[in-house]
N, C-alpha and C positions, 0 to 999 in steps of 0.2 A: 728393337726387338719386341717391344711392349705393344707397339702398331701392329706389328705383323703378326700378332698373337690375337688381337682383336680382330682385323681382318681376317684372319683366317677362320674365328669364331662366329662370324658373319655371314660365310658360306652357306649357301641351300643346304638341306640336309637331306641329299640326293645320294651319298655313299654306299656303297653296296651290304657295308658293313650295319648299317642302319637300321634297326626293328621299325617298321611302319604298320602300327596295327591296323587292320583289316576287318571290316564291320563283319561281324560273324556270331556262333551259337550263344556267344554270352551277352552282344550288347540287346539280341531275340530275347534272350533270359529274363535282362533285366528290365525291358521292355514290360514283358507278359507278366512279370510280376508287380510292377508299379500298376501296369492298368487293372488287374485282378483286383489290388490291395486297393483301391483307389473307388471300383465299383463294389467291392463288398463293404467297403467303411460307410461308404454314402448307404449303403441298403439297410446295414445295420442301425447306422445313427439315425433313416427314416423312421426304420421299424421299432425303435427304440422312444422315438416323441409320439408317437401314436396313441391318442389317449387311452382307449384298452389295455393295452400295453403296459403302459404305465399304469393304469388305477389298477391291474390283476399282476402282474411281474414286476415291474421297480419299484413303487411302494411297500407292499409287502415287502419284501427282499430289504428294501433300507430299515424297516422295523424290525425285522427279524437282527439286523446288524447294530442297531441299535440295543435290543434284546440281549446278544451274544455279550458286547462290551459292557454290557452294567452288569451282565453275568459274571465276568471275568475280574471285573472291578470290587463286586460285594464281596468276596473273603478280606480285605484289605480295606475297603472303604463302605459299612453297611447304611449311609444316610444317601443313596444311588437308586432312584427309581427311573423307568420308563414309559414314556405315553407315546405309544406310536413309533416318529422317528426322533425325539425329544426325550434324552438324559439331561434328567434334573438330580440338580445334588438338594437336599432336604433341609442341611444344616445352615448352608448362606443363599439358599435358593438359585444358585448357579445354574443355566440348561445348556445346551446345547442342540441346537435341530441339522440332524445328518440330510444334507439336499442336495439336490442333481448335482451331480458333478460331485460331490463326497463323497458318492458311495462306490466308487469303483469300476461302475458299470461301463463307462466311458473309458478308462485303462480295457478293460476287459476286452471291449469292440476293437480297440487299436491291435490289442495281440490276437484276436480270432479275426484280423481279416489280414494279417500278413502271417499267419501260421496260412491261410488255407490259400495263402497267394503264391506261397514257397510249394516247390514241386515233393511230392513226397508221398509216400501210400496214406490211405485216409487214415489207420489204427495209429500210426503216428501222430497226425495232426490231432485226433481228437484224445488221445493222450497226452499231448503239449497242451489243448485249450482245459483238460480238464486241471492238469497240475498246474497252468500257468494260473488260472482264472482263481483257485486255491491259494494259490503265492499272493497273487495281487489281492485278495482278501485280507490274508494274515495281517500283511503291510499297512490293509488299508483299516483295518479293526486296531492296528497299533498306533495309527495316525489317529484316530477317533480318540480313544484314550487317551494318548498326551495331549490332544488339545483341549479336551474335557479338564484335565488338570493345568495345564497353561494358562489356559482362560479364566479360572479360579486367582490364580495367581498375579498372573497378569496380563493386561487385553493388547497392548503393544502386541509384545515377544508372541502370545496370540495371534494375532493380526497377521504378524510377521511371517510365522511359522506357516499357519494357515494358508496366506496368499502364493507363496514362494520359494520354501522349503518344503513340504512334504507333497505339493504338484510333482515335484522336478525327483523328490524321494520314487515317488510311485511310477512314474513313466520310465527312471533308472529301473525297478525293478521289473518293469514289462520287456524293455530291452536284455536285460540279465535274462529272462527267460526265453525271450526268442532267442538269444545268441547262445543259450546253451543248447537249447531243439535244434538250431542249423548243426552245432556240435553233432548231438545224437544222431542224425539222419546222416550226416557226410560220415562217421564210425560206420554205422550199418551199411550205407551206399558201398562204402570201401570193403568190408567184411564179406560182402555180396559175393 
């Protein structure tokens, strides 16, 4: 019986009863959306190492982030200055220098080119990049700060956190935002 159970498990899967998907509107979908997301990431990551670019947009922007966390930090801790992208603690001369790839900008590019890769009216998408780009801020101004005080602490756990844990924190929360945007727009698609 045990045979004929397996042979019979062996059979083509030619039955009529059979779902046999059929290349149609969604594997198109998934298609046009890889390629979109795929050529807006390369455009933005270009436009993004472009030295202009960077000496008038990313710099600024990472001091100012800089700025915001030593802001946030002096009611609780006032021996917290900044130069540039460099929080220094004053009392054991601790710094930290916020650089490419800490500041967010690179989460950011990932969620603004699969928001405008997904099909959806524009006031949407730039709704999702403006709250998303805000989220992945918060997150990544909370990452700055615990590593500023990690690092004091200790440069392991440091290291650690840095290399490993709060990467994998912040791209969780790019995800968490685009899958709440797919959320909103399939509500409204259906509400339609």
């Amino acid at each position: 019986a045990h045979l004929a159970l397996a042979r019979a498990s062996c059979l083509p899967i030619d039955y009529p009863w059979h779902f046999r998907p059929e290349p149609d509107r969604l594997t198109g979908s998934m298609a046009r959306f890889l390629i979109i997301f795929l050529v807006v990431l390369a455009l933005l990551f270009t436009l993004e190492m472009l030295e202009p670019v960077q000496q008038h947009v990313v710099q600024p922007f990472t001091a100012a982030l800089a700025d915001i966390s030593a802001a946030l930090i002096m009611p609780f801790d006032d021996q917290v200055t900044t130069s540039g992208r460099v929080i220094r603690h004053t009392g054991n001369y601790f710094a930290v220098s916020i650089e490419a790839g800490c500041n967010g900008v690179e989460a950011a590019i990932v969620l603004i080119a699969a928001v405008i890769a997904f099909p959806a009216r524009w006031l949407q998408k730039l709704a999702a990049i403006g709250i998303g780009f805000f989220a992945i801020q918060v997150m990544n101004i909370l990452r700055i700060i615990s590593l500023f005080y990690l690092g004091m602490w200790n440069m392991e756990v440091f290291s650690w956190t840095h290399l490993y844990l709060w990467p994998v924190l912040i791209m969780l929360d790019v995800l968490v935002v685009f899958l709440f945007y797919l959320r909103v727009v399939n509500r409204q698609a259906v509400a339609a």
